[in-house]
N, C-alpha and C positions, 0 to 999 in steps of 0.2 A: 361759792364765790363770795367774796366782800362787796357789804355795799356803800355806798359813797353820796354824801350831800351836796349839791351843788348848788351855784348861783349863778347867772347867765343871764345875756339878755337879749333882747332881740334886736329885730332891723328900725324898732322903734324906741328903742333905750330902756323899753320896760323893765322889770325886773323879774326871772324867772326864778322859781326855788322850786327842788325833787330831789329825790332820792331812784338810785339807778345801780341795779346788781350789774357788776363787771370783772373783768380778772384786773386791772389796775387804773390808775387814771386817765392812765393817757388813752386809752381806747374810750375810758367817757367821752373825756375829751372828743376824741376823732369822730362819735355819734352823736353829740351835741353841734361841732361842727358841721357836720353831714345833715342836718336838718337845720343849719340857716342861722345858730344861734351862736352867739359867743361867752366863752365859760370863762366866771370870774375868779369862782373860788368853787375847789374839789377838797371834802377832805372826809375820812373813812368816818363813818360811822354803823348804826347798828341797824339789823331789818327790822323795817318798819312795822307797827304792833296791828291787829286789825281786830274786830270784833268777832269773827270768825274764827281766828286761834286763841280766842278765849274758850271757842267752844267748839269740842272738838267733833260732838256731833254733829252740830249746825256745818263744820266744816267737810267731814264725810259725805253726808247726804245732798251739800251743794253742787250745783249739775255744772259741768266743765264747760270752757268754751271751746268748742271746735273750731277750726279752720274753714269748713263751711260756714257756719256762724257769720264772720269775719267778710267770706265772701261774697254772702248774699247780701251785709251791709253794705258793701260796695255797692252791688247793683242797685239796691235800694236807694243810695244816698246820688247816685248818678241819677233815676228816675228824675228825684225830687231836684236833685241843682237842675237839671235841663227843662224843669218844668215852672223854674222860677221860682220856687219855696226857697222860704230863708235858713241856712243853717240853722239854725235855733230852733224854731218851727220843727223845720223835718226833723233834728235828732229828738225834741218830744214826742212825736207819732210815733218813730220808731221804739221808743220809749216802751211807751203806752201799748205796741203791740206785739214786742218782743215776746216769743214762748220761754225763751234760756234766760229767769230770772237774774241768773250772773251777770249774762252781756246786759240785760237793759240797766244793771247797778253800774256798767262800765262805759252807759251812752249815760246814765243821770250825770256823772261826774265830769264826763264830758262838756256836758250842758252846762253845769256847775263854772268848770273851768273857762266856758267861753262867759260866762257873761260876769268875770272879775277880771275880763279885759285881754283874755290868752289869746293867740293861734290857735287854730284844731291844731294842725300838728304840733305844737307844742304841749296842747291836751294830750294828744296821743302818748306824747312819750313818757307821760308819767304812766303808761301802763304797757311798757318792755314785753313783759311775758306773751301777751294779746297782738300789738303791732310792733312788726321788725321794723329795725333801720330802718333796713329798705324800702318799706313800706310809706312810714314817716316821712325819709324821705321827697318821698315822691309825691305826697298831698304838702307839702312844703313848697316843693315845684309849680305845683297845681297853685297855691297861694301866690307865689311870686308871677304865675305868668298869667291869670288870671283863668284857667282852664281846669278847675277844678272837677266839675263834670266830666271831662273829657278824659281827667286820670283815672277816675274813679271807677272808672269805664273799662279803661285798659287794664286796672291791678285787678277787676273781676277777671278779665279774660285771663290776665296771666296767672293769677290763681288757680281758676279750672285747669290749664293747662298745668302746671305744677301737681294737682291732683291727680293726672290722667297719665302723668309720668311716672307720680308716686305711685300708682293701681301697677301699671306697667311691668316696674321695677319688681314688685313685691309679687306678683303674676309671674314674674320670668325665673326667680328664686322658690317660689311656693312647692312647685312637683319636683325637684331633689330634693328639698330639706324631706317633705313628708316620706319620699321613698329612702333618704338616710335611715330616719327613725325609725321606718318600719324594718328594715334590717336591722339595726340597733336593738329592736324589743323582740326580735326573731332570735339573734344570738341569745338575749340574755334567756329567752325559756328556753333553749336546745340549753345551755348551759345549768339552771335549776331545775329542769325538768328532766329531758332526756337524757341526757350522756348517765347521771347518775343511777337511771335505772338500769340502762345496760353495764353502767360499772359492777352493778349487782352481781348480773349472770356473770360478766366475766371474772370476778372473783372467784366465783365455784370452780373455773375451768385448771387453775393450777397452773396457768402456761404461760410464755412470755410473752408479754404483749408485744405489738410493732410500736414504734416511735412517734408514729402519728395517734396512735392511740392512746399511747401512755400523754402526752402533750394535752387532748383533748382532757383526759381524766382530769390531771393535775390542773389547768385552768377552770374547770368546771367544781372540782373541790376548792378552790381559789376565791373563787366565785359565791361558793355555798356556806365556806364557812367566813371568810374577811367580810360580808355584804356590807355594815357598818362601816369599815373604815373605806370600801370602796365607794359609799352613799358619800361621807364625810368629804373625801376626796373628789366628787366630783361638785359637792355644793360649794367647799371651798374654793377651785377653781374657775366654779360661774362667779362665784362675789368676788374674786378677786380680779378675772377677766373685766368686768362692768368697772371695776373700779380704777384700773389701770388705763381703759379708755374712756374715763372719765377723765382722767387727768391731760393735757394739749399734747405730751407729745407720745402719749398713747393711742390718745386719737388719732394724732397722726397719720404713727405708724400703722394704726388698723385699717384709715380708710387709702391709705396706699395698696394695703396687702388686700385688701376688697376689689380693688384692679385685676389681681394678677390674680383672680382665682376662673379656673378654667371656665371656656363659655360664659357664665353670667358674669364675670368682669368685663366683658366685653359690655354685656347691656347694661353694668353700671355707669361704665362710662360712657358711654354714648346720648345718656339718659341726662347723665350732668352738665355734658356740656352743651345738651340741647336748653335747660334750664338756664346755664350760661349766657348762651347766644339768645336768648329768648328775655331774659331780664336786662341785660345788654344793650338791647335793641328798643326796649323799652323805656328806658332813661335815657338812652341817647335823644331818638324820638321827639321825649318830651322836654327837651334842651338841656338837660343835666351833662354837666363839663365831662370829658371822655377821665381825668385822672377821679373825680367823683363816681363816676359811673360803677367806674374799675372799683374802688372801694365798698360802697354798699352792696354792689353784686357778686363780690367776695364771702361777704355775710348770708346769701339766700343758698348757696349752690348745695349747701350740705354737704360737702366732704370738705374736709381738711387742708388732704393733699391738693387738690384741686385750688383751693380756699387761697393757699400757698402761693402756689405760680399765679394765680390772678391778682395778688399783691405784687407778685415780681413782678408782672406786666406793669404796675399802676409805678411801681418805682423806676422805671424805665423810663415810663414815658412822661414822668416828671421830670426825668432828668435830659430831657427834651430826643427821646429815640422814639421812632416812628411804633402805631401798634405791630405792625406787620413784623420788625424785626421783635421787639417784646415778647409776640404771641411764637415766633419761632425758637425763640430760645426756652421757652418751657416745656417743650418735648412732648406736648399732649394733646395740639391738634395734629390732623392728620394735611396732606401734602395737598390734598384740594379744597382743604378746610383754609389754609393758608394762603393758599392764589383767589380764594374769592375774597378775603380781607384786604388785601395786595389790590385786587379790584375796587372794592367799598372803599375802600384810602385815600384814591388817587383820583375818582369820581365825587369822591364828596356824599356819597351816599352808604356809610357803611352801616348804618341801622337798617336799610332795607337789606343789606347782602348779609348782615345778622341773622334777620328772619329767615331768609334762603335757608340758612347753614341750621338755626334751630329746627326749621320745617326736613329737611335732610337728614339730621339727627333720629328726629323724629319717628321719621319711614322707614329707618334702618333698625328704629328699635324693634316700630313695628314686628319685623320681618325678623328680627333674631329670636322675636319673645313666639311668633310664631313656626318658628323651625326650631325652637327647643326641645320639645318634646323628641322629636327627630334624631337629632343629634346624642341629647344624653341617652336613648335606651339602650344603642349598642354597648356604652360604658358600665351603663347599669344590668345587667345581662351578662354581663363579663363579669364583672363582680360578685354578681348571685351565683351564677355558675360554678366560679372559683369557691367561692363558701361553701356550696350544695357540695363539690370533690372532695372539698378538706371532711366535710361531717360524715362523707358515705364511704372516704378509703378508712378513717379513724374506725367507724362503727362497726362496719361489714370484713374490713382485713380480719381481723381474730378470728370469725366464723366462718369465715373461706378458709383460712389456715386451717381449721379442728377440721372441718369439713374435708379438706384436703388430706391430715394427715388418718381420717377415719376410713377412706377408701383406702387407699397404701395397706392398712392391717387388714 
């Protein structure tokens, strides 16, 4: 993606300058917006040079930041505001006793940037990669409403949570993928291993083979001699798949058809919109306007498709329609997902009927990620079975046949 220089300023007239990777301006724009500030002047320029990409070992062997990382400076920075330490103060401590030399070079600049007169959050946002939007966001909020501890607080919790979704998700996908593969690496040795040696014997026999035999042969010499072009062909197709949902509306289409794949689209999506309803209820909460809310909460959900309709909601209800009809015409919560927002609406409390519906989300993934196993072995059992018939009528018919026609003489 391109990156772009700006200049902005805040709720005090200062003057902001950064540089921010994006697909075009106007989404700078709407993320500079979204954290409090107003953009004076966007215009493309090149990624910024670091001392690091001069050197590309220095760059290798530097330790990444993780997202726990991130988190635990949450809880940390909540400690130290509730405890009456000054920003300043606490980010040198944490400084000084960072283990991930990365993060503490991204709390010095931090530091750096507060004491030439910035926002933290507008420290933050010169490092995109590290803190989302959303995130930004919401210590922006924390700044305007003076409850910065308080946020700091809740993005630890909503992080864990997010982490425990992520586990979830990737827990509920984990035993197909590995029992795909292991049939995948089953086929391909019954295919360079076995079938060829019995092609051997059957060669000797001089007789017609059956059609399912002849099929296995020929895929298995297929197999034996193209290896190369079928290696080529499947590397091609992974770099070209990455690269296609690389592209927006690849991605798209992919995290659409991530829906619609039997049993675990179900716990993908259930899993998102509890993230949804869960960062939703978050910013609401913490007084961030419901068409903002809709907007940065857009950015955290991880899918696309999802991504989509929670902008259509946020267009809607800019255009002064209630959420309850918005959230109905995107076709992606469910019918008592919709009468409890219908409820939060019209009580005034829909950040708390948020969390209901994330904590419900929740329990249901629970429950699907734990009746997984359940569910796919009858499929997978069927499917080995079928494979085990095709390789033992392929193998065994020509020696039942010779067998056969050697009693008859």
């Amino acid at each position: 993606m391109p990156y772009f220089a700006y200049k902005a300023r805040n709720s005090r007239g200062e003057l902001l300058k950064g540089v921010l990777e994006s697909v075009d301006s106007n989404v700078v724009a709407e993320q500079l917006l979204n954290t409090g500030v107003t953009p004076v002047e966007i215009v493309v320029t090149r990624k910024p040079a670091s001392n690091a990409e001069n050197n590309v070992l220095a760059k290798l062997l530097e330790p990444k930041i993780r997202p726990i990382d991130v988190q635990l400076f949450s809880r940390q920075m909540y400690t130290l505001l509730k405890s009456g330490v000054p920003i300043f103060r606490g980010l040198a401590g944490l400084q000084e006793s960072a283990i991930n030399k990365t993060f503490a070079k991204v709390l010095k600049d931090l530091r750096e940037s507060l004491d030439s007169g910035r926002e933290l959050s507008a420290s933050m946002r010169r490092h995109t990669d590290i803190f989302s939007s959303y995130y930004v966001s919401m210590v922006r909020v924390g700044e305007m409403t003076g409850r910065l501890d308080e946020i700091f607080l809740r993005l630890f919790n909503h992080m864990e949570f997010e982490r425990d979704m992520r586990e979830r998700i990737r827990s509920a996908t984990r035993y197909p993928t590995f029992v795909v593969i292991a049939l995948v690496i089953a086929i391909v040795v019954v295919n360079i291993f076995v079938i060829p040696a019995f092609s051997r014997v059957y060669a000797g026999f001089k007789a017609e083979l059956p059609i399912m035999t002849k099929i296995l042969i020929g895929s298995s010499n297929f197999m034996v001699n193209q290896w190369p072009f079928l290696l080529a062909l499947i590397t091609a197709a992974a770099i070209g798949f990455k690269l296609y949902i690389g592209t927006p509306g690849g991605r798209f289409k992919w995290d659409r058809l991530k829906l619609r794949i039997p049993l675990a689209g179900v716990i993908i999506h259930k899993g998102t919109l509890a993230r949804f309803a869960r960062s939703f209820a978050l910013a609401s909460r913490s007084g961030v306007p419901i068409v903002q809310s809709l907007s940065v909460v857009s950015q955290v959900v991880d899918n696309a498709y999802i991504a989509g309709r929670i902008e259509q909601m946020r267009d809607g209800v800019e255009r002064g329609e209630s959420v309850l009809r918005t959230a109905t015409t995107t076709g992606v919560f469910t019918p008592i997902v919709l009468q409890m927002i219908a409820v939060g609406e019209e009580t005034g409390e829909i950040d708390e009927l948020m969390e209901e519906i994330a904590a419900m989300y929740e329990r249901e993934v629970d429950y699907e990620v734990k009746t997984l196993s359940a569910k796919i072995e009858p499929i997978l059992l069927i499917g080995l079975g079928i494979l085990m018939l095709v390789l033992a009528l392929g193998i065994f018919l020509p020696i039942w046949d010779l067998g056969k026609a050697a009693l008859n003489k």
